[in-house]
C-alpha positions as a Markdown table, in Angstrom:
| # | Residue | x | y | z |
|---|---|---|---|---|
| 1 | Unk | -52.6 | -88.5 | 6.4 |
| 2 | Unk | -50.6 | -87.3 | 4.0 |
| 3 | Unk | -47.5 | -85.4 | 4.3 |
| 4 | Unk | -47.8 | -81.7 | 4.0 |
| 5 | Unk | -45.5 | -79.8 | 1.7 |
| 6 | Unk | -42.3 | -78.0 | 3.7 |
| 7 | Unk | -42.0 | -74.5 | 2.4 |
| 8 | Unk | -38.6 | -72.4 | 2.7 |
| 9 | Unk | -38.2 | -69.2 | 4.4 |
| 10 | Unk | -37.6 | -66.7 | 2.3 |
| 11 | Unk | -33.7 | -65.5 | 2.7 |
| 12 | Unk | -33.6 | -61.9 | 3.4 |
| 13 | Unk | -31.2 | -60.0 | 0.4 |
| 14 | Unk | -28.7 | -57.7 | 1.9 |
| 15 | Unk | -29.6 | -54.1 | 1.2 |
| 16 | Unk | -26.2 | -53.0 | -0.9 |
| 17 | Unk | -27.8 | -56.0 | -3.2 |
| 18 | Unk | -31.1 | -54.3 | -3.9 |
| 19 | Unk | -32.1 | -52.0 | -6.0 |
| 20 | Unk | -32.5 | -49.4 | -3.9 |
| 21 | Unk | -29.2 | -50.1 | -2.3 |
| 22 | Unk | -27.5 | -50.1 | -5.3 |
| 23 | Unk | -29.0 | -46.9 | -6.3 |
| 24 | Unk | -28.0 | -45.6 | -3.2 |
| 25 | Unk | -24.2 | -46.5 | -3.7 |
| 26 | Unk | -24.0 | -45.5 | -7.1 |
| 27 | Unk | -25.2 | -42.0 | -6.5 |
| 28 | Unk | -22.5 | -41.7 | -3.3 |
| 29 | Unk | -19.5 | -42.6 | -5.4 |
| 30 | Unk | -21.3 | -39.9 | -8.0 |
| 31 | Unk | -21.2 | -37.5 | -5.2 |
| 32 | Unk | -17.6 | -38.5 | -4.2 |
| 33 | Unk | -16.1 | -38.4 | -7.6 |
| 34 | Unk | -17.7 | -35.0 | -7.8 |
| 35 | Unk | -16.7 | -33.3 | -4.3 |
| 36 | Unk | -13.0 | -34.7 | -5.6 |
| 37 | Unk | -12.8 | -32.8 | -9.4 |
| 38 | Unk | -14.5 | -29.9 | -7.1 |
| 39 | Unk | -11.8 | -30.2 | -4.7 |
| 40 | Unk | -9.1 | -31.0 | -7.2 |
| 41 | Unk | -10.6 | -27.8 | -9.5 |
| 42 | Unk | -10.2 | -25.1 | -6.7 |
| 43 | Unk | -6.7 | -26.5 | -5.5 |
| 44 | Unk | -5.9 | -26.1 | -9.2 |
| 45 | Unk | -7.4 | -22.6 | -9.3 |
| 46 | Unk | -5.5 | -21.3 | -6.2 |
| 47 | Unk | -2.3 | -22.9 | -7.1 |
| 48 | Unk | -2.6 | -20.8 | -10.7 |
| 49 | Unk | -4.0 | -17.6 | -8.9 |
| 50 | Unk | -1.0 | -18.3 | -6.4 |
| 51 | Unk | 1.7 | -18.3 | -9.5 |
| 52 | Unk | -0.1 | -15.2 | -11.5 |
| 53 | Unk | 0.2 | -13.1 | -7.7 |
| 54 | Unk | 4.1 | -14.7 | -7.5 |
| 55 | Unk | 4.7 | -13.4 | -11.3 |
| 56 | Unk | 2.8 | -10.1 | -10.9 |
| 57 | Unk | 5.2 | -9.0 | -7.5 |
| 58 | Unk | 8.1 | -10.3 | -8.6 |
| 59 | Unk | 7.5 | -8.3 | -11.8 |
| 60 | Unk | 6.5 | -5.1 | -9.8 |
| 61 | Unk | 9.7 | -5.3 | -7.7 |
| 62 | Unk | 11.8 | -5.6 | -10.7 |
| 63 | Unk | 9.8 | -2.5 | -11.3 |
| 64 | Unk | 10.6 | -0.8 | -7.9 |
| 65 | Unk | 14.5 | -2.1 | -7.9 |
| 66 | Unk | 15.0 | -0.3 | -10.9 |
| 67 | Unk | 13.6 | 2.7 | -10.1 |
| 68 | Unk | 15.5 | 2.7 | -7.0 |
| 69 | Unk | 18.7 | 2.4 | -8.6 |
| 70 | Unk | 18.2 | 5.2 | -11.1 |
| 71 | Unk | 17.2 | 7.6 | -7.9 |
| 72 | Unk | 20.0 | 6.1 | -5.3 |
| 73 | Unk | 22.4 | 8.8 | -6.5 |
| 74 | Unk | 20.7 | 11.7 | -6.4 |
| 75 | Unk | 18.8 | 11.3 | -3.5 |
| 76 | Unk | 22.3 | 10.8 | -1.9 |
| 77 | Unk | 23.9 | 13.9 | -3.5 |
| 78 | Unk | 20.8 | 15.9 | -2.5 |
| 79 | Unk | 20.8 | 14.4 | 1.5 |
| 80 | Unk | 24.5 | 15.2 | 1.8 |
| 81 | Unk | 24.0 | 18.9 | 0.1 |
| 82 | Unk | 20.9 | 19.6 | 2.8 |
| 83 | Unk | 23.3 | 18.0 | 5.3 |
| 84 | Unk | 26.2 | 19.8 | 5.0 |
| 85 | Unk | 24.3 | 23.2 | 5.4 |
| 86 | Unk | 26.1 | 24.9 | 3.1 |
| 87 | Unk | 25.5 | 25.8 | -0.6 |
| 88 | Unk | 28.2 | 24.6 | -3.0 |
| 89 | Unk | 29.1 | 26.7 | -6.0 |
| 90 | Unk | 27.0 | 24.1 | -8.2 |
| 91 | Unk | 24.0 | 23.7 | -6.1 |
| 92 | Unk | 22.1 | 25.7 | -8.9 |
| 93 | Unk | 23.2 | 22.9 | -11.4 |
| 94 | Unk | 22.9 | 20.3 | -9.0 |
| 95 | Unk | 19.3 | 21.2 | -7.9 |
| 96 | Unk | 18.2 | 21.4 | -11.8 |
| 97 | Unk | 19.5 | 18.3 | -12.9 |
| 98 | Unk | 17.9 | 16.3 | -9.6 |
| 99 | Unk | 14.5 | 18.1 | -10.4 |
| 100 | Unk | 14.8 | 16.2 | -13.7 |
| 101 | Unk | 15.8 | 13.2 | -12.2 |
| 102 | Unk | 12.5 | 13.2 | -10.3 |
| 103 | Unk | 10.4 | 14.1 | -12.5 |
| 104 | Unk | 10.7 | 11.2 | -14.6 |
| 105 | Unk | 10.5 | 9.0 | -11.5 |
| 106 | Unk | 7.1 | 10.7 | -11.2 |
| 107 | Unk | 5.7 | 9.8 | -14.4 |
| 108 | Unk | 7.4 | 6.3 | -13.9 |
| 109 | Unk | 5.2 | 6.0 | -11.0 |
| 110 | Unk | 2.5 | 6.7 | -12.9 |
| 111 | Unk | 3.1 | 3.7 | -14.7 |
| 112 | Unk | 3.2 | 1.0 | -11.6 |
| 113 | Unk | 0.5 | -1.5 | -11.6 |
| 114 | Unk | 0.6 | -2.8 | -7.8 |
| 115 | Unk | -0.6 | -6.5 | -7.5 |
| 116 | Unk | -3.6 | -6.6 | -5.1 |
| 117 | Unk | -2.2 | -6.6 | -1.7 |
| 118 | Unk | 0.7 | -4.5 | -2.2 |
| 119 | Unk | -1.8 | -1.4 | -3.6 |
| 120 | Unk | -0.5 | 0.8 | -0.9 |
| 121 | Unk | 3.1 | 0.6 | -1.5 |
| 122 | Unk | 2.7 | 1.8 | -4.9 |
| 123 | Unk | 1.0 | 5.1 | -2.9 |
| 124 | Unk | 3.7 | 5.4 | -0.8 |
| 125 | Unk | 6.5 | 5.2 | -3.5 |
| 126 | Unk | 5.0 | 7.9 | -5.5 |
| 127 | Unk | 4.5 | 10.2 | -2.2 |
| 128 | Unk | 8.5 | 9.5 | -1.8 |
| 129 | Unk | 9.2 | 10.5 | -5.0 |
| 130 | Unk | 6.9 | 13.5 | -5.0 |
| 131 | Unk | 8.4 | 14.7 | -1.4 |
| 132 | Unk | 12.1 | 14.2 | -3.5 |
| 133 | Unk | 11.0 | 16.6 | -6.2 |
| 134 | Unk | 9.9 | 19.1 | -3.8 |
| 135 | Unk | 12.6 | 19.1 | -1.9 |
| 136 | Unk | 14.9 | 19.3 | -5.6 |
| 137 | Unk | 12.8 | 22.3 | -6.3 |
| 138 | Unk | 13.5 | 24.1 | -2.6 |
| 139 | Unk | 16.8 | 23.7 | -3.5 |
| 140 | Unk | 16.7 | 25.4 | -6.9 |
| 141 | Unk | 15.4 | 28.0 | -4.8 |
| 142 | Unk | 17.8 | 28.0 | -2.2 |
| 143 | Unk | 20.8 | 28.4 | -4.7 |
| 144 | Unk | 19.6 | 31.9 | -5.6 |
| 145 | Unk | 19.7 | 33.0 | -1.9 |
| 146 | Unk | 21.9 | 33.7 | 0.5 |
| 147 | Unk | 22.8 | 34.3 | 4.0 |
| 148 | Unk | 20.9 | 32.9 | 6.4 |
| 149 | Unk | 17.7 | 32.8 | 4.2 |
| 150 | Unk | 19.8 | 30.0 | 2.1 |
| 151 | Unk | 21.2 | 28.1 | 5.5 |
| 152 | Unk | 17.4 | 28.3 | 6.4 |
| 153 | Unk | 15.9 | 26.6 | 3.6 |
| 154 | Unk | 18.7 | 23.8 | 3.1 |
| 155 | Unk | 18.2 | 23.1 | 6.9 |
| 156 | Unk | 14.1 | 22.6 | 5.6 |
| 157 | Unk | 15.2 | 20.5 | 3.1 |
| 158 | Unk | 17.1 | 18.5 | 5.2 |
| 159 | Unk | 13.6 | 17.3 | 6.3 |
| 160 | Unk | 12.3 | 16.8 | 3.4 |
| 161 | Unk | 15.0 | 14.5 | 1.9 |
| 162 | Unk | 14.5 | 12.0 | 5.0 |
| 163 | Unk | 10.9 | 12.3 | 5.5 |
| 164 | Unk | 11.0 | 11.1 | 1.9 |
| 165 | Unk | 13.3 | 8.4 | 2.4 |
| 166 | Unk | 11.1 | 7.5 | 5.6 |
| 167 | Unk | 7.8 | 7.3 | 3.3 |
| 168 | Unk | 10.2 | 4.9 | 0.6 |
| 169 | Unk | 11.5 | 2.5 | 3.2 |
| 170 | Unk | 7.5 | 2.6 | 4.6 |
| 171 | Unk | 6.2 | 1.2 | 0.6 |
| 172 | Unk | 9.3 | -1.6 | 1.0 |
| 173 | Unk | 7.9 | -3.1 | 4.0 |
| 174 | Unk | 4.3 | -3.4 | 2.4 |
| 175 | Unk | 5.9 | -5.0 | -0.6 |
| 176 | Unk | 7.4 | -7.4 | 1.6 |
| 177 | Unk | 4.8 | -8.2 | 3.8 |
| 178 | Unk | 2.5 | -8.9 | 0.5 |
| 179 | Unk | 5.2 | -11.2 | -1.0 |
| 180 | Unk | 5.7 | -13.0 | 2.4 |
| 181 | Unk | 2.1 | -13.7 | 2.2 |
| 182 | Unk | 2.4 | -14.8 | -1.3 |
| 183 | Unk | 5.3 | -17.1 | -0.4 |
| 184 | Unk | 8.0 | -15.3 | -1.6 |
| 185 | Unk | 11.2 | -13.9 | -0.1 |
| 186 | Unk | 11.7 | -10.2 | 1.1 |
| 187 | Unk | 12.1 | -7.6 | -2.1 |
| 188 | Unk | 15.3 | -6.6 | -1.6 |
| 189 | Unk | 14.6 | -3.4 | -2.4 |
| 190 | Unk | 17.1 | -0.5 | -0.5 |
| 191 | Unk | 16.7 | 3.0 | 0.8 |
| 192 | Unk | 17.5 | 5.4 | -1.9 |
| 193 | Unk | 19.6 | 7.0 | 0.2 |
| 194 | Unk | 22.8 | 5.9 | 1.6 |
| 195 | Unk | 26.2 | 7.3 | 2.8 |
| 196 | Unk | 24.8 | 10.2 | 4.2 |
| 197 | Unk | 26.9 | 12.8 | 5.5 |
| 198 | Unk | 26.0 | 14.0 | 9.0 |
| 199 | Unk | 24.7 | 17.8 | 9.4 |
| 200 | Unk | 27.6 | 20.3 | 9.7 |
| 201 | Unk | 26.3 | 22.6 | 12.5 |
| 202 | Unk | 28.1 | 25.8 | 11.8 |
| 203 | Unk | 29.6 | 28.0 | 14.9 |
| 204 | Unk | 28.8 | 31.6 | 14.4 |
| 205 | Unk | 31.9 | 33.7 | 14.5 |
| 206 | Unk | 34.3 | 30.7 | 14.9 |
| 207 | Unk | 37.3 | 31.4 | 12.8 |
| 208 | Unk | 38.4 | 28.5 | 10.2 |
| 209 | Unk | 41.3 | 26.3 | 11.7 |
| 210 | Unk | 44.6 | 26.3 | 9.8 |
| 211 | Unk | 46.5 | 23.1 | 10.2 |
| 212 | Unk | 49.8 | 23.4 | 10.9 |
| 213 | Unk | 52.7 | 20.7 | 10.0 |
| 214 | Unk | 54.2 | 19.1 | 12.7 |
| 215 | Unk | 57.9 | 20.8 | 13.6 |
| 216 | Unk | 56.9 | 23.9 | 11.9 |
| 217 | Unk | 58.4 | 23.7 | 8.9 |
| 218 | Unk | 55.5 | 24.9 | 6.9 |
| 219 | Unk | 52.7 | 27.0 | 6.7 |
| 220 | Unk | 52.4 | 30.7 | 6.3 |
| 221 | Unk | 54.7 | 33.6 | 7.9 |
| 222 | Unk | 52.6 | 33.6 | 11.0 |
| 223 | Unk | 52.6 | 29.8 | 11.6 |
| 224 | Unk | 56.5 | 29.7 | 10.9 |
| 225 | Unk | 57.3 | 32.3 | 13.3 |
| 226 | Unk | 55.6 | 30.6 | 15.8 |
| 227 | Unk | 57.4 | 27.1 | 15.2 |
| 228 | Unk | 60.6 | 29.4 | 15.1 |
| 229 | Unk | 59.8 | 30.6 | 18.0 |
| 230 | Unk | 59.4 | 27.1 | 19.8 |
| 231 | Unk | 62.9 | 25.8 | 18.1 |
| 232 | Unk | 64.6 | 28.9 | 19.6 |
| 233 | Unk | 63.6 | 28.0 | 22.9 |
| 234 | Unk | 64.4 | 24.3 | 22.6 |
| 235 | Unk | 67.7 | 25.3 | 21.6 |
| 236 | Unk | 68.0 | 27.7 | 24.6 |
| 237 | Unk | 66.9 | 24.9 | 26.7 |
């Protein structure tokens, strides 16, 4: 008989070399190169939306440091004045010339842009700055009393000044936490006021103290009588 013909087995082609597979492969890395410029895109996006938010606060606390500085001193003149509980000669003058100060800070306020997540200290600074003016204004008002209507008012604006230093320091620590969250440092931004004298509590009929120099040399005719007196009786001794 003759020989029958010996046929092959087909050899099976791996799948990554067919068609299919191939097609398959191709549209993965497709995908993968896309998911990376996607990924790449938005890190790019947040880093830039990162920097405009850095650039905005650190803009808006140059903003807030300035205004603080032009306030610092007559917030302090005008805490010490409701402090001390007494009107000085030039309170009228005073008063006028804080009122003026304020004022301006108002309409400087008005002009704050707040980046988004420090919205509410810009509210808070220009509550501050309004409570400041008011209590420049009771002042003004206080200077053309007297008596205990004047020691009344003074003592009221006493409250004001540091309830409005209160609301200030309240904006800062917004700011800060907003640039903390932003990656940036604290503001550096101060209380308006500082130095403050403490309140003078006046005694009702306590007579003024007159010092006297030690060994009685000097002083009036009462106060060297007196040190007379004690030198006679040293020299008696």
């Amino acid at each position: 008989m003759a020989p029958r013909p010996v046929t092959g087995r087909a050899q099976k082609v791996p799948w990554y070399k067919t068609t299919k597979g191939q097609t398959i492969a191709a549209i993965s890395a497709l995908i993968l190169v896309v998911v990376g410029l996607a990924m790449f895109s938005n890190a790019k996006k947040e880093a830039d939306e990162l920097k405009q938010t850095q650039e905005a606060l650190e803009n808006y606390t140059d903003q807030v440091n300035a205004l603080q500085q032009r306030i610092s001193q007559p917030a302090t003149e005008m805490a010490n004045a409701a402090a001390a509980g007494d009107a000085p000669e030039d309170l009228a003058a005073d008063a006028e010339e804080w009122t003026t100060v304020f004022t301006g800070a108002q309409a400087e306020t008005a002009q704050f842009f707040a980046p988004e997540g420090a919205t509410a200290s810009g509210q808070l600074f220009t509550q501050s700055i309004n409570l400041f003016k008011a209590a420049a204004e009771t002042l003004t008002v206080a200077a053309g009393l007297e008596g205990k209507e004047q020691t009344a008012l003074i003592s009221a604006v006493s409250t004001q000044v540091q309830t409005a230093g209160g609301v200030w320091d309240a904006g800062v620590t917004v700011l800060d936490d907003a640039r903390d969250e932003s990656d940036l440092g604290a503001s550096g931004v101060t209380s308006p006021i500082s130095n403050t004298q403490p309140a003078v509590q006046a005694t009702p009929g306590a007579s003024a103290t007159i010092p006297v120099s030690p060994g009685g040399g000097g002083g009036d005719g009462s106060g060297g009588k007196s040190g007379g007196g004690k030198n006679k009786k040293g020299d008696d001794s």
